[in-house]
N, C-alpha and C positions, 0 to 999 in steps of 0.2 A: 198722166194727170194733165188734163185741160185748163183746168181751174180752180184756184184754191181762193178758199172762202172760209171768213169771220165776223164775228158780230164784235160787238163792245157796246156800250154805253157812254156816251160824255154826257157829265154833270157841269150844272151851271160852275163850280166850281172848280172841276177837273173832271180827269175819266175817272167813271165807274166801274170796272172789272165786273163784267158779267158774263153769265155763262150762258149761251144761245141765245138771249134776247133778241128777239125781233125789233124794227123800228114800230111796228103794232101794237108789241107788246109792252114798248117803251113809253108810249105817247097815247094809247087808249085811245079813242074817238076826236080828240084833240087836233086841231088843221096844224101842219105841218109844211115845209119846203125842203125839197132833195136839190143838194147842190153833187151830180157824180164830176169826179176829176178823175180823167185819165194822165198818163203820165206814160215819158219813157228818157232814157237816158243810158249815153256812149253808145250810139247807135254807129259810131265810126266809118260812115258813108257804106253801112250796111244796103245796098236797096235790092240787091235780089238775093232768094232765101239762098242759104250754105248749100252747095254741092250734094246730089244724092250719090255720095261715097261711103255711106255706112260709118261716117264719123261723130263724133257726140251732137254735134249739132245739127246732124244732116237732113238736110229739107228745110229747115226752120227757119222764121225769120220771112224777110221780105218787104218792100215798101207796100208791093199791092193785097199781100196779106191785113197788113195795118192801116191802111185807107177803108178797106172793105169793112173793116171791123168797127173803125170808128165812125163811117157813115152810118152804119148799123145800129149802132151804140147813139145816136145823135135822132135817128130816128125815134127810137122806144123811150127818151131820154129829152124833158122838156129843157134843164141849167143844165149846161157842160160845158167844163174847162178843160185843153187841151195844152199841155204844160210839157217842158223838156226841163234837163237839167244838166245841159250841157257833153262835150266831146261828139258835137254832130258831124264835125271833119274825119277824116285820115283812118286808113285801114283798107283801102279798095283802091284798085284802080281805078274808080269812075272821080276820085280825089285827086290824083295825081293830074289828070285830063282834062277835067273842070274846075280846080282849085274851090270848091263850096259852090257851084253854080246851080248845080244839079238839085244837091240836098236842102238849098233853099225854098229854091222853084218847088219843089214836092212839097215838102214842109207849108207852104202859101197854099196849094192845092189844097193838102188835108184842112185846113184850117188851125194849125195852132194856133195859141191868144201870146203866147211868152216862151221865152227859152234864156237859161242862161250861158254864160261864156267857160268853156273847159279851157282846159291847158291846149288839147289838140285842137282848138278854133282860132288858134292864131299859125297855124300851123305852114302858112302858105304866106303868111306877112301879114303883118297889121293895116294895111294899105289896102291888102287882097282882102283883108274881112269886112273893112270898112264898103269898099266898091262893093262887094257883094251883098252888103242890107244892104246897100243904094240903091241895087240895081235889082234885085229876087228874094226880098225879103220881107212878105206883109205881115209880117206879125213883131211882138214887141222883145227887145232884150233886155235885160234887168239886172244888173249887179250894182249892190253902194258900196264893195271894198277895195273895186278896183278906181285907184283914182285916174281918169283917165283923161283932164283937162288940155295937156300939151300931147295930145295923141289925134291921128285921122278917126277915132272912134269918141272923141267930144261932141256930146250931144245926139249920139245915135242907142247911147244906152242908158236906161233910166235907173236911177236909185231903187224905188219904188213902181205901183201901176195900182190902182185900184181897179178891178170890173163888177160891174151889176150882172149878174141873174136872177133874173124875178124881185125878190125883194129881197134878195141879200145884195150884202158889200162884201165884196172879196179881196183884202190886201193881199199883195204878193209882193216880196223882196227877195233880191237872188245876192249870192256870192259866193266867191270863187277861190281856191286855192296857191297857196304862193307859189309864184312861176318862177323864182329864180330857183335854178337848178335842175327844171322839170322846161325849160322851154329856152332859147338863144335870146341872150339879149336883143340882138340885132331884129328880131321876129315882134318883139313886143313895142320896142321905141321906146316911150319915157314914161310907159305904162306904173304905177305906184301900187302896193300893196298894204293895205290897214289893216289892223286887226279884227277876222270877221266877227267875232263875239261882240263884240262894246258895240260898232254901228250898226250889226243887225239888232241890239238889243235899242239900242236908241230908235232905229228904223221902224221895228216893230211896234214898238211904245206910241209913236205916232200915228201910224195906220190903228191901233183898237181904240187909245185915247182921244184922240185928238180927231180922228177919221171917224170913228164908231162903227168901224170893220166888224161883222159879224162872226168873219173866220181871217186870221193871217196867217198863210202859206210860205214857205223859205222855200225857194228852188237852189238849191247848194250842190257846187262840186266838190266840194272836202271830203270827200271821202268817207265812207259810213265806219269804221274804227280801223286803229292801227294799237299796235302790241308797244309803239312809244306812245309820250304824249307829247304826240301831235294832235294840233286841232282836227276835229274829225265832226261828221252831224250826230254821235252820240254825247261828246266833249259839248256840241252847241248846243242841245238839247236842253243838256243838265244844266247849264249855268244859263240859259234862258229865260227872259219874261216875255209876253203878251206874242209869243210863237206858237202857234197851234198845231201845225204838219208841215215836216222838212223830209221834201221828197229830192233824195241823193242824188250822186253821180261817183264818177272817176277810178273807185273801187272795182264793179263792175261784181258790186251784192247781190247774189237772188237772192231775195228775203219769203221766205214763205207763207209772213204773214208782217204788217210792219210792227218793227219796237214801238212800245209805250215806256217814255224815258219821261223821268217824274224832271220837275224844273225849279227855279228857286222859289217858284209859291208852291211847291208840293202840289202843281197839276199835270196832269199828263200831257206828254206830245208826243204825236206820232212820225215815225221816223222810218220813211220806204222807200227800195230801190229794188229797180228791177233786171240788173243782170248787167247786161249789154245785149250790141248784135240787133237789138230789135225783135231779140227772141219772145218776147212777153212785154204786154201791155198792159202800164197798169192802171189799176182803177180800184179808186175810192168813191163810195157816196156815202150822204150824211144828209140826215133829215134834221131841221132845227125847227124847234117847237121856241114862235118867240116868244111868246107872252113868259113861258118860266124858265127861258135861257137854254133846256135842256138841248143837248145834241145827242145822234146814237149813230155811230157809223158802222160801214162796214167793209169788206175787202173781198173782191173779187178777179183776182187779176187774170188775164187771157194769156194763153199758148198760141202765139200765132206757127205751127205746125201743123 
């Protein structure tokens, strides 16, 4: 399987649950705007595909698989956002040799707009991660729960980012999972941990309220659920307001299609993650009819094998 595909409907008020609806079918003759987001996440300094050994992953994967696809995808494709969610360090040897030098530089190539911070992106010292957006990093990082004021990383990563395509506004807010326990104090510095629910709920309240964001996007490494309760992006989901799609990390979920996790106004949010490795890329688009609020999205994520 190459790729798997879904329709839905969002309603000015939440999601619709429908069954095959096309964005056509959704919006009748009515002008529309497609905003697609690609997406990927724990790609763990994945850049060349896995070993043709006959192993579960074998062939798959690749940095040059995933550039060719998202130029691809950028061609046919007028809005596109190109979004990570964090763990872009550690797993290869090309990490150990370049400490994030490498998977920066590529990362700037492809064009991502954002990425947030994993456990394993401090993995080489908070010193090292900082030098390295200084020095190969053009695109933008985003977390509000990591407080990170008496850190080398004050001021290199934003709470918030709004972007335009066409005539949307697009909020994005990232955050990150508690590193104590999961990373060496000594790696992080005097890195702070807040509760991600309450400030991405205040976060996000700002960007639709106050912003008049058309769509707000979470880029989250929490993990897509855990069998305690720990915070996780299906925990964020549900006790969320004015959060539209929290596209995962950390877990390393292939989702087959993403959750629709109802929230405290009883609307829907969608909640995707796409594995690790770099095995699959994902991608959402979403047509927004503004005049009656309506949105209708759909899921089509790519096998790079």
């Amino acid at each position: 399987m190459k790729r798997r595909t879904f329709i839905r409907q969002m309603g000015a008020t939440g999601i619709l649950l429908g069954s095959g609806l096309s964005p056509a079918l959704a919006f009748s003759d009515r002008p529309t705007t497609r905003l697609t987001i690609l997406h990927t996440n724990d790609w763990h300094s994945r850049i060349e595909p896995f070993p043709e050994d006959g192993g579960r992953n074998s062939g798959q994967g690749g940095v040059v698989r995933r550039a060719r696809k998202i130029a691809q995808l950028r061609q046919e494709n007028t809005n596109v956002l190109l979004l990570d969610s964090g763990d872009i360090f550690q797993g290869t040897p090309y990490f150990n040799l370049y400490e994030g030098e490498l998977e920066f530089k590529l990362m700037s190539e492809m064009g991502y707009d954002a990425a947030t911070i994993g456990n394993h992106d401090f993995d080489a010292g908070i010193e090292k991660l900082a030098q390295q957006m200084d020095q190969h990093a053009n695109f933008s990082f985003i977390n509000c729960n990591y407080d990170l004021r008496n850190t080398p990383l004050n001021g290199k990563v934003l709470p918030h980012k709004i972007f335009r395509r066409g005539e949307l506004k697009i909020g994005i807010l990232g955050v990150g999972i508690e590193l104590d326990g999961l990373v060496p104090a000594s790696l992080i510095g005097e890195t702070q941990y807040e509760d991600p629910i309450a400030i991405a709920n205040k976060t996000a309240k700002y960007l639709k309220e106050e912003e008049d964001c058309d769509l707000v996007i979470c880029l989250s490494h929490l993990g897509y659920r855990y069998r305690e309760e720990k915070v996780s992006d299906m925990i964020l989901a549900a006790q969320s307001r004015n959060i539209d799609v929290i596209l995962g990390g950390h877990t390393h979920t292939f989702l087959d299609e993403p959750t629709i996790v109802k929230n405290r106004n009883d609307q829907g949010v969608l909640v995707n993650q796409v594995g690790w490795a770099g095995i699959l890329l994902g991608r959402i688009d979403i047509e927004f009819e503004k005049r009656s609020g309506k949105r209708c999205f759909s899921c089509a994520n790519e096998w790079l094998g």
